[in-house]
GUBA-809755 format. One record per atom (N, C-alpha, C): atom name; residue number from 1; residue in three letters; x, y, z. Coordinates in Angstrom, 3 decimals. Example, Ala and Ser with C-alpha at 12.3 -4.5 7.8 and 13.67 -1.06 7.14 Angstrom:
% residues 2
{'N' 1 'ALA' {13.190 -5.690 7.800}}
{'CA' 1 'ALA' {12.300 -4.500 7.800}}
{'C' 1 'ALA' {13.200 -3.300 7.800}}
{'N' 2 'SER' {12.850 -2.250 7.080}}
{'CA' 2 'SER' {13.670 -1.060 7.140}}
{'C' 2 'SER' {12.900 0.030 7.870}}
//
This chain:
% residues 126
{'N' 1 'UNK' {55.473 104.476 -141.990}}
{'CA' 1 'UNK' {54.382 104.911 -142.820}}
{'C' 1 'UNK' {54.369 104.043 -144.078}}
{'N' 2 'UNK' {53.300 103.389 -144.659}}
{'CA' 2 'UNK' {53.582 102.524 -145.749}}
{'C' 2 'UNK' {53.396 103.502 -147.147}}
{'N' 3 'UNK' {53.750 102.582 -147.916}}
{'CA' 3 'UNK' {53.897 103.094 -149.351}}
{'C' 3 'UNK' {52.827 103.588 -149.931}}
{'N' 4 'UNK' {52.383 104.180 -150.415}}
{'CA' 4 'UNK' {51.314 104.989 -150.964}}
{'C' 4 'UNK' {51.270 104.882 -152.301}}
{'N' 5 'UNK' {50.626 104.048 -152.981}}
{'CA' 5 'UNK' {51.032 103.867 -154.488}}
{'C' 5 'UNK' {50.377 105.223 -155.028}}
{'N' 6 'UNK' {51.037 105.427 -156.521}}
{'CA' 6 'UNK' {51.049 106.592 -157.000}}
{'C' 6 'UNK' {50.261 106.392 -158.658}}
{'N' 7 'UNK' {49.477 107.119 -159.033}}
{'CA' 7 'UNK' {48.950 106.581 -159.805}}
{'C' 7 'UNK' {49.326 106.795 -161.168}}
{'N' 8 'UNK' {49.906 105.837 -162.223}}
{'CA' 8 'UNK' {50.395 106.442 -163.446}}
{'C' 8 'UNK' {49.715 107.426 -164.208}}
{'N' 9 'UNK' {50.872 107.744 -165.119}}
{'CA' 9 'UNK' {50.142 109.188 -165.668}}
{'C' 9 'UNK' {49.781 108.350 -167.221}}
{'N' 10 'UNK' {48.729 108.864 -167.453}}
{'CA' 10 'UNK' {47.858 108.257 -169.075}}
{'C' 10 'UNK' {48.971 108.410 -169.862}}
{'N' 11 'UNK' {49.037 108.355 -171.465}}
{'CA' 11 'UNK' {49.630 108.280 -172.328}}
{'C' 11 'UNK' {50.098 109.540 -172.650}}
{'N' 12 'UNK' {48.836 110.389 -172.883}}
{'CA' 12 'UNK' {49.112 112.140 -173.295}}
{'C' 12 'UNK' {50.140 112.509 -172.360}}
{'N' 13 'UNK' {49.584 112.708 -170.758}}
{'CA' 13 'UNK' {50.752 112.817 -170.022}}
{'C' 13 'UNK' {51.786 112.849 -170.326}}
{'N' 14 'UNK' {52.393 111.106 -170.376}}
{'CA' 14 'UNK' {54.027 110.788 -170.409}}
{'C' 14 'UNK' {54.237 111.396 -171.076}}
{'N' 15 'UNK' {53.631 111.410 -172.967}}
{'CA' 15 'UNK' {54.372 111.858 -174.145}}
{'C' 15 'UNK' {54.766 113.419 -174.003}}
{'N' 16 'UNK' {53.606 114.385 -173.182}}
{'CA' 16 'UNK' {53.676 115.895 -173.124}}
{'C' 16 'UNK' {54.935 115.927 -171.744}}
{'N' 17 'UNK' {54.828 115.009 -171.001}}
{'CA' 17 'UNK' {56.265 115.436 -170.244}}
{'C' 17 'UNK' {57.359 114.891 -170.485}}
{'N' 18 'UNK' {57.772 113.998 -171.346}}
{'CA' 18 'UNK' {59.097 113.629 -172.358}}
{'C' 18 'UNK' {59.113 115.089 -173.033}}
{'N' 19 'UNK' {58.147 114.686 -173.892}}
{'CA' 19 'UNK' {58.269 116.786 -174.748}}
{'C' 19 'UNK' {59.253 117.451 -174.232}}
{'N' 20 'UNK' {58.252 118.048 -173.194}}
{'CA' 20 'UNK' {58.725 119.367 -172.240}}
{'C' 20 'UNK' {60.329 119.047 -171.386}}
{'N' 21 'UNK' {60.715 117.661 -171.131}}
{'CA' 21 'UNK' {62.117 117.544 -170.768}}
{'C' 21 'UNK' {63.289 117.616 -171.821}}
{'N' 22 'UNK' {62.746 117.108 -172.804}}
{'CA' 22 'UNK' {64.015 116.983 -174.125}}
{'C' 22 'UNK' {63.617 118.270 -174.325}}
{'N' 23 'UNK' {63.061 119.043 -174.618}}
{'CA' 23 'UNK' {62.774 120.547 -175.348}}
{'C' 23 'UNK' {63.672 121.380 -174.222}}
{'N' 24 'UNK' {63.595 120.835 -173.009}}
{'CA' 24 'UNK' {64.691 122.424 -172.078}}
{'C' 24 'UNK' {65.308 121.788 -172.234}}
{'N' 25 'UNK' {66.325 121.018 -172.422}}
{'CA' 25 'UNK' {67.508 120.799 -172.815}}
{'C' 25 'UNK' {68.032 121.486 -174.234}}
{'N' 26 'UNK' {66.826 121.220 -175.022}}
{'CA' 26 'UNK' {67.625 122.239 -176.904}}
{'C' 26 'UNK' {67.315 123.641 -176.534}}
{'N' 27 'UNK' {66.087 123.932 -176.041}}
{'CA' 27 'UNK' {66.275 125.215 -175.498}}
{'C' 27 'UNK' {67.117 126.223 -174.530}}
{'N' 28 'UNK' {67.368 125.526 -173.708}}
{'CA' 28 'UNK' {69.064 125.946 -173.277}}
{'C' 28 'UNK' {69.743 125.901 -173.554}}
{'N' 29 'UNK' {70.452 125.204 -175.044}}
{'CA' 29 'UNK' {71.399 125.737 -175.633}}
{'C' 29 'UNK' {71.202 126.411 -176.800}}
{'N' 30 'UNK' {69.763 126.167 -177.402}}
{'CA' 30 'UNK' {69.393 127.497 -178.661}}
{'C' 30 'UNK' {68.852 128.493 -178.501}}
{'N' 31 'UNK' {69.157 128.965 -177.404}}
{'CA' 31 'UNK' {68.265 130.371 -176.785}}
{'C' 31 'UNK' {69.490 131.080 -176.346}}
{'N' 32 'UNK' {70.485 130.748 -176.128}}
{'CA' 32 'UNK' {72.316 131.442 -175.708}}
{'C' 32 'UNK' {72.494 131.839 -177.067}}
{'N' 33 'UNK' {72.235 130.956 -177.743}}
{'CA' 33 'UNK' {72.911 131.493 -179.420}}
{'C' 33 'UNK' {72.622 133.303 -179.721}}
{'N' 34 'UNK' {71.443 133.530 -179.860}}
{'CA' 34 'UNK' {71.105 135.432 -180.340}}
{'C' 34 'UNK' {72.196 135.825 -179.222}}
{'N' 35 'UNK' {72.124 135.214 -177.928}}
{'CA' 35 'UNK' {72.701 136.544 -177.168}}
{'C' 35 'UNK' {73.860 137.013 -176.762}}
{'N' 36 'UNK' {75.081 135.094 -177.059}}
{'CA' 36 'UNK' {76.380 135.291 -177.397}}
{'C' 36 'UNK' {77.409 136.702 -177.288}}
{'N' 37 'UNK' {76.870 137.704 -178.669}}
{'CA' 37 'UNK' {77.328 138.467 -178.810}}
{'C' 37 'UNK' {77.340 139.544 -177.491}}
{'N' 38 'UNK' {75.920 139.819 -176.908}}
{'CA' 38 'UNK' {75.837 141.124 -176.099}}
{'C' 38 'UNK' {76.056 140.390 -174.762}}
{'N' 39 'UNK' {76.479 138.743 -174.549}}
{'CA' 39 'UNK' {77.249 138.873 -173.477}}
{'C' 39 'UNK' {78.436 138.755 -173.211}}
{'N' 40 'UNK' {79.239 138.152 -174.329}}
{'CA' 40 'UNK' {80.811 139.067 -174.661}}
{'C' 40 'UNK' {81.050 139.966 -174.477}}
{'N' 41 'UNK' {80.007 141.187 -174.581}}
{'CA' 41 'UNK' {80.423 142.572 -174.345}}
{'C' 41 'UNK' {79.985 143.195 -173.611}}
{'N' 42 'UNK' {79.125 142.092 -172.529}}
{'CA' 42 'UNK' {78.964 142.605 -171.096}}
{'C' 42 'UNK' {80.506 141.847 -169.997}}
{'N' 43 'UNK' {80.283 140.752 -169.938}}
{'CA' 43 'UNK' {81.034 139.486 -169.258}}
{'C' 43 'UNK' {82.463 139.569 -169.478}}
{'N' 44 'UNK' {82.902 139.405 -170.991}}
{'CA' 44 'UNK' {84.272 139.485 -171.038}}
{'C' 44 'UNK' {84.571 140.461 -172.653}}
{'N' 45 'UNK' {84.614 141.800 -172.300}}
{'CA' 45 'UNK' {84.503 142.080 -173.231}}
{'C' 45 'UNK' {86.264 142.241 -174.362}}
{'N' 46 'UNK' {86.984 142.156 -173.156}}
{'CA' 46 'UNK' {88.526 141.910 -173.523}}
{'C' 46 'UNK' {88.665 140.300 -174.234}}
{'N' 47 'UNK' {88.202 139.423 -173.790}}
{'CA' 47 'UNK' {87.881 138.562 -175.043}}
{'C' 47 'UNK' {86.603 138.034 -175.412}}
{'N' 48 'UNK' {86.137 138.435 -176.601}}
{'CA' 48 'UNK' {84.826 138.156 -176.912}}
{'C' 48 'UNK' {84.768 136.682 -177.248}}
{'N' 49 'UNK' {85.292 136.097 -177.617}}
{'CA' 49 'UNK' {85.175 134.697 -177.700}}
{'C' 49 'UNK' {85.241 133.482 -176.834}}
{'N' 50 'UNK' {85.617 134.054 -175.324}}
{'CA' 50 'UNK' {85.382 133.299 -174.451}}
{'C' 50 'UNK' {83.945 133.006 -173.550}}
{'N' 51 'UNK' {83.011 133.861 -174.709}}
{'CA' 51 'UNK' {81.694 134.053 -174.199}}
{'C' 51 'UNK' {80.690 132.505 -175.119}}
{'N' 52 'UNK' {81.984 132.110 -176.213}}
{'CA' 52 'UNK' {81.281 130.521 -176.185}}
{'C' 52 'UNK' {81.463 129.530 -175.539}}
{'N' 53 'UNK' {82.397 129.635 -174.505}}
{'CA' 53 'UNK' {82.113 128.543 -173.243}}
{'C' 53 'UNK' {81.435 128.369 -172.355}}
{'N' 54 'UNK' {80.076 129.213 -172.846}}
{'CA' 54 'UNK' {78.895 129.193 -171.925}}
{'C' 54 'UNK' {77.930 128.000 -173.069}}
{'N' 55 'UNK' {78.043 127.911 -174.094}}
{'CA' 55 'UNK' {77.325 126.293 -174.574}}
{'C' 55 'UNK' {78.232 125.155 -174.175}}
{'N' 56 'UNK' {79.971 125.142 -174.271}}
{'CA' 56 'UNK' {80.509 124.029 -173.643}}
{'C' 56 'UNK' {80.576 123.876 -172.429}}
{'N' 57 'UNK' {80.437 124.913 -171.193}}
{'CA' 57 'UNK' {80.251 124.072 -170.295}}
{'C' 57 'UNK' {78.778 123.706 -169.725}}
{'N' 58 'UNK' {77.481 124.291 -170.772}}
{'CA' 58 'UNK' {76.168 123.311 -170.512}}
{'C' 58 'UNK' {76.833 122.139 -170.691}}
{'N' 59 'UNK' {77.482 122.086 -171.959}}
{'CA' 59 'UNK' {77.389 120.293 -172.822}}
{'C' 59 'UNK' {78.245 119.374 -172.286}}
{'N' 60 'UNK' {79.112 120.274 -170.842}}
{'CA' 60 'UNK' {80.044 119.468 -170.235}}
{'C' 60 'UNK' {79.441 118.662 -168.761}}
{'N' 61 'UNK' {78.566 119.632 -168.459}}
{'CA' 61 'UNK' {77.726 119.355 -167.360}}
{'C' 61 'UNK' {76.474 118.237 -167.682}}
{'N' 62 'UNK' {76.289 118.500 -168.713}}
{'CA' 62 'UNK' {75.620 117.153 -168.956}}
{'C' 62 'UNK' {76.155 115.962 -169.544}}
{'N' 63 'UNK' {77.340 116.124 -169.735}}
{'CA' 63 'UNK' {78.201 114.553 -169.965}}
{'C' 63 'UNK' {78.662 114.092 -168.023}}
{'N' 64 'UNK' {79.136 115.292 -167.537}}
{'CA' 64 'UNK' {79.045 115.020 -165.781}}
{'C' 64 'UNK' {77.990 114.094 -165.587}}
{'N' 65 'UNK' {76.835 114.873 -165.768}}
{'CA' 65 'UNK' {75.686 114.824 -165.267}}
{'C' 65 'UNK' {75.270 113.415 -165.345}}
{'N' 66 'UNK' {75.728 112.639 -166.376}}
{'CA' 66 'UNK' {75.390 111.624 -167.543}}
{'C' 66 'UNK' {75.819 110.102 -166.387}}
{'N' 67 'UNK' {77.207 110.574 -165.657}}
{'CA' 67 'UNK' {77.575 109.388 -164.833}}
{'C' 67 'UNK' {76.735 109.261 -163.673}}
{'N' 68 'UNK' {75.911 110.359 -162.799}}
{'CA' 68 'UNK' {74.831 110.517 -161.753}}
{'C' 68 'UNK' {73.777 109.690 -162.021}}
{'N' 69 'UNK' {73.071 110.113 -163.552}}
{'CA' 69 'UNK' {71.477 110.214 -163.145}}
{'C' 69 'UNK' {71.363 109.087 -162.826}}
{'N' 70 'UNK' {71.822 107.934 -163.286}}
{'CA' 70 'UNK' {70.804 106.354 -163.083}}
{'C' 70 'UNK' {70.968 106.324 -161.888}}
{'N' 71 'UNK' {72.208 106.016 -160.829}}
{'CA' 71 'UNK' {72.676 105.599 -159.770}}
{'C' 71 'UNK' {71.530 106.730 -159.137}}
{'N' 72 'UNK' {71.390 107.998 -159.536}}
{'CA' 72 'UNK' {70.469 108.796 -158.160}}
{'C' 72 'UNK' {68.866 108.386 -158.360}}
{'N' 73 'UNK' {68.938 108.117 -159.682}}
{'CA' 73 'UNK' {67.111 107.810 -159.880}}
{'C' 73 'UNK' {67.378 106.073 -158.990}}
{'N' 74 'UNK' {68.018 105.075 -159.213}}
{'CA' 74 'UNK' {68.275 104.335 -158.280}}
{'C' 74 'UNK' {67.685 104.014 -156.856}}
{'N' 75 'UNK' {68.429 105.337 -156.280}}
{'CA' 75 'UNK' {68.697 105.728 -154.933}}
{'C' 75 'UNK' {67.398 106.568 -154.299}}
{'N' 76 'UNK' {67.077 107.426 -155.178}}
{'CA' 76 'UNK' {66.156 108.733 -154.238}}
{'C' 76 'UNK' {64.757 108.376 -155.220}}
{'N' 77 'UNK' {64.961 107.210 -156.257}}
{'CA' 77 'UNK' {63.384 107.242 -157.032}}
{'C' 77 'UNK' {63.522 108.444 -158.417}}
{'N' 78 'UNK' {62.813 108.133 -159.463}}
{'CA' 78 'UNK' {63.289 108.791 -161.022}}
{'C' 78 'UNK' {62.145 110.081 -160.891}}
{'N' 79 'UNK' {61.255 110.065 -159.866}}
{'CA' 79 'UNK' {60.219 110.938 -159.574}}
{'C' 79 'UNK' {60.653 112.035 -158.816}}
{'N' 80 'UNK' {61.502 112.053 -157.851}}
{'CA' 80 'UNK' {62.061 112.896 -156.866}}
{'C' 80 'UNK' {63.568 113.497 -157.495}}
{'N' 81 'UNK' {64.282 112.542 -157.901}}
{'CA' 81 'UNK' {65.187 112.771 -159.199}}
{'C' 81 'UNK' {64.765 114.396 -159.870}}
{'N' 82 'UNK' {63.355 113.498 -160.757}}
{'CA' 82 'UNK' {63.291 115.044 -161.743}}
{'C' 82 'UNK' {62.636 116.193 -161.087}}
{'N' 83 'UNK' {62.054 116.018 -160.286}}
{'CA' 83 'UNK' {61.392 117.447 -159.446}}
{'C' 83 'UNK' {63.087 118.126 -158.534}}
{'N' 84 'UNK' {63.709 117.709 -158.248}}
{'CA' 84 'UNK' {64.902 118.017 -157.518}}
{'C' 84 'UNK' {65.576 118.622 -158.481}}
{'N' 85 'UNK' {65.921 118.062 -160.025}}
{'CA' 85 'UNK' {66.497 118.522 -160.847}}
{'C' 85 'UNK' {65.678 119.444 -160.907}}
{'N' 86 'UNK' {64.397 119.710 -161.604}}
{'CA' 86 'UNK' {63.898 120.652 -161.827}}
{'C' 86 'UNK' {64.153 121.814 -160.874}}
{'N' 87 'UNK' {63.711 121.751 -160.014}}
{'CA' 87 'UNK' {64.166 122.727 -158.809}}
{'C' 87 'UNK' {65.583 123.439 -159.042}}
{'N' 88 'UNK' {66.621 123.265 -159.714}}
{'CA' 88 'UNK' {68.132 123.083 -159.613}}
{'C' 88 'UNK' {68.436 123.617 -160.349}}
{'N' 89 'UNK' {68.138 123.178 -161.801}}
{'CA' 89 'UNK' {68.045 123.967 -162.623}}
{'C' 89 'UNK' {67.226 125.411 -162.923}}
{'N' 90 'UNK' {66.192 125.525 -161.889}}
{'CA' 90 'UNK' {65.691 126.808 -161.953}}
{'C' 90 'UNK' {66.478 127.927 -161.431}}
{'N' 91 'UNK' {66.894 127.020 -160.295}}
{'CA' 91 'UNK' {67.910 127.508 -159.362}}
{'C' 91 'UNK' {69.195 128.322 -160.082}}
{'N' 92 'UNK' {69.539 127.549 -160.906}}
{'CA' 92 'UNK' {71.171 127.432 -161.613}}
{'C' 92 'UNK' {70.357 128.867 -162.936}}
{'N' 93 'UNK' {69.722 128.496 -163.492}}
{'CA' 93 'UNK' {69.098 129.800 -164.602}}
{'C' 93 'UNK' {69.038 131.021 -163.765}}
{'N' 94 'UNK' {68.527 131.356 -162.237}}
{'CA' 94 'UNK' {68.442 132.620 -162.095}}
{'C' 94 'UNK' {69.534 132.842 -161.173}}
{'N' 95 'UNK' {70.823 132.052 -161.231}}
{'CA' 95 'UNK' {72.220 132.830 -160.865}}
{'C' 95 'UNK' {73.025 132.484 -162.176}}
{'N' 96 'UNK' {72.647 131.757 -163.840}}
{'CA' 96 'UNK' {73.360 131.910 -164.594}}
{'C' 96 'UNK' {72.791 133.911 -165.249}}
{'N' 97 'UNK' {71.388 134.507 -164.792}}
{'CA' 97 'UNK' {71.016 134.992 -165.309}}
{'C' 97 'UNK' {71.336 136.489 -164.520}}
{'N' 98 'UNK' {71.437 136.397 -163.382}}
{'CA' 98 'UNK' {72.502 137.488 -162.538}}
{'C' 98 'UNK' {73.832 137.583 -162.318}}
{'N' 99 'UNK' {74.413 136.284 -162.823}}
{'CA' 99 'UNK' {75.624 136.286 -162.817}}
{'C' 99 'UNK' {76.544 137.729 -163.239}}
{'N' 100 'UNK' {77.693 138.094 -162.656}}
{'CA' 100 'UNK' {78.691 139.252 -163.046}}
{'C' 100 'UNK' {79.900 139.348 -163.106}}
{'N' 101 'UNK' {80.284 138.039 -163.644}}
{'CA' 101 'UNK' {81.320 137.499 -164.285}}
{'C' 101 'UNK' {81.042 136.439 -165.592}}
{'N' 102 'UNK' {82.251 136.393 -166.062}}
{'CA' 102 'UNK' {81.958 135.188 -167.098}}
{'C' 102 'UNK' {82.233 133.676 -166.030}}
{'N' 103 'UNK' {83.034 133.934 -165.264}}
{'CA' 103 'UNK' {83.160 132.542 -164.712}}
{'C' 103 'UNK' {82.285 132.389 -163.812}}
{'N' 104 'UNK' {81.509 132.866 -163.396}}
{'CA' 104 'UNK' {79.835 132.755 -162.148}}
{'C' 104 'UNK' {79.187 131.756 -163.622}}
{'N' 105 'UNK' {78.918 132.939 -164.704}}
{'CA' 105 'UNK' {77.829 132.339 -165.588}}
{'C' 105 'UNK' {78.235 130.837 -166.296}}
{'N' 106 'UNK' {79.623 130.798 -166.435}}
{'CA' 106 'UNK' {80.269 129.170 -166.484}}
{'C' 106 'UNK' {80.086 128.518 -165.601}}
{'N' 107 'UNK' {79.912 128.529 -164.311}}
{'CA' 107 'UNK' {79.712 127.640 -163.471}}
{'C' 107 'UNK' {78.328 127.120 -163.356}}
{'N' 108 'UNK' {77.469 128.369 -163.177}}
{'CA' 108 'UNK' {75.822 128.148 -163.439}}
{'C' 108 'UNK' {75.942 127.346 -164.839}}
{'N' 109 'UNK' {76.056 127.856 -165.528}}
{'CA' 109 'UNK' {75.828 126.435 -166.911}}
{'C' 109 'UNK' {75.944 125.210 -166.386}}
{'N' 110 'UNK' {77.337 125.033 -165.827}}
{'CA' 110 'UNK' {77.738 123.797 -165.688}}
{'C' 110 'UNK' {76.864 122.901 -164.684}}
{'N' 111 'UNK' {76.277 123.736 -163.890}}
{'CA' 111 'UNK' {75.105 123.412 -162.680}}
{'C' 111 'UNK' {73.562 123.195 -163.298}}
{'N' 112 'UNK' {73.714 123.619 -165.100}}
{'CA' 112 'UNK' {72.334 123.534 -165.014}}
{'C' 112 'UNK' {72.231 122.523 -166.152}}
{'N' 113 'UNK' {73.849 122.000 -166.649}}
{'CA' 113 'UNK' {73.901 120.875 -167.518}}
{'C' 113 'UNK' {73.772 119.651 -166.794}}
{'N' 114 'UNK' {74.348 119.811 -165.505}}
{'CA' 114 'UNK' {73.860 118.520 -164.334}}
{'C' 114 'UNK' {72.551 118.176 -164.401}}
{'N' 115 'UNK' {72.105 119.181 -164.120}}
{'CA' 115 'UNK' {70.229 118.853 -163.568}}
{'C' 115 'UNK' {69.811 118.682 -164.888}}
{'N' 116 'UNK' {70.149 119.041 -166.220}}
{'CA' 116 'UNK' {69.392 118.900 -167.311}}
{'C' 116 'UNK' {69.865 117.874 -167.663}}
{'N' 117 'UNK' {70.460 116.857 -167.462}}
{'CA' 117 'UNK' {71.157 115.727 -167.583}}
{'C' 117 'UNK' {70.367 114.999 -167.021}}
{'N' 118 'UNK' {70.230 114.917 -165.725}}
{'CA' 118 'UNK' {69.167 114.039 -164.409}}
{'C' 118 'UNK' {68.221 114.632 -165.103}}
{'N' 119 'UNK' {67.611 115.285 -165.603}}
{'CA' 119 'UNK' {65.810 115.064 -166.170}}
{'C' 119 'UNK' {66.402 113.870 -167.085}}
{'N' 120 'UNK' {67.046 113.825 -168.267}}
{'CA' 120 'UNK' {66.525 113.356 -168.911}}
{'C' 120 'UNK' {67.188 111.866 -168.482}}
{'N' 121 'UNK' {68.050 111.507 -168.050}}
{'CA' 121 'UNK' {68.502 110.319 -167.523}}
{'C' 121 'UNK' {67.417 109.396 -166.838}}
{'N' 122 'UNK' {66.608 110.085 -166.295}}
{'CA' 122 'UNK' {65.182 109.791 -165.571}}
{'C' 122 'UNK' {64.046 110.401 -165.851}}
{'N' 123 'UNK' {63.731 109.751 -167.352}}
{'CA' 123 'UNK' {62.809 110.895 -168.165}}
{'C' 123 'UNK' {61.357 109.819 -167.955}}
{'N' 124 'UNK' {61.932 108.510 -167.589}}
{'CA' 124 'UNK' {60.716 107.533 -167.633}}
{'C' 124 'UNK' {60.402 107.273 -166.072}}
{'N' 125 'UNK' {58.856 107.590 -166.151}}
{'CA' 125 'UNK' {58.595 107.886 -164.873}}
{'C' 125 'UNK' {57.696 106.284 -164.274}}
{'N' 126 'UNK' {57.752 106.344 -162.948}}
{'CA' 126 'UNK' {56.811 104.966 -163.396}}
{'C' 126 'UNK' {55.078 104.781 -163.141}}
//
């Protein structure tokens, strides 16, 4: 089947979907901040302070994440890249968000610092 060229996106476009990729990235980690507290004392309420290793292991998953993205935008295209991430990370938010442990909801972070990593690693589309 041959290649099907794809048609770039105008200016507004790119700039409104750079936006919207760098913004879920600060928004996933400044939107944990209010709730910190009431999930210490759901998750682990014997130690409340192990309920901030749900921002380090986002920020660990996206230093992971950090050695992937080029080599996969590379490989699978920076277009399929971010829709896959996207997908992944939706994925990873509604089992960080049912999670019923602290270590489920650490792992989902860490799954959704990957994919939020691959957006932005492959934020330029072509």
């Amino acid at each position: 089947m041959p290649f099907s060229p794809v048609k770039p996106l105008g200016q507004v476009e790119f700039i409104a979907l750079i936006a919207m990729l760098f913004a879920t990235i600060a928004f996933s980690i400044d939107a944990m901040l209010p709730a910190l507290p009431q999930i210490a004392a759901e998750l682990s309420p014997e130690a409340p302070n192990a309920a901030q290793l749900i921002l380090t292991s986002f920020v660990l998953g996206m230093g992971i994440g950090t050695l992937f993205a080029g080599p996969l935008s590379d490989t699978f295209g920076r277009r399929n890249v971010i829709v896959g991430g996207a997908a992944l990370y939706c994925v990873a938010a509604f089992w960080a968000w049912s999670a019923q442990s602290l270590e489920a909801m650490l792992l989902a972070r860490v799954v959704q610092g990957l994919k939020g990593e691959r957006w932005r690693g492959s934020s330029v589309l072509p």
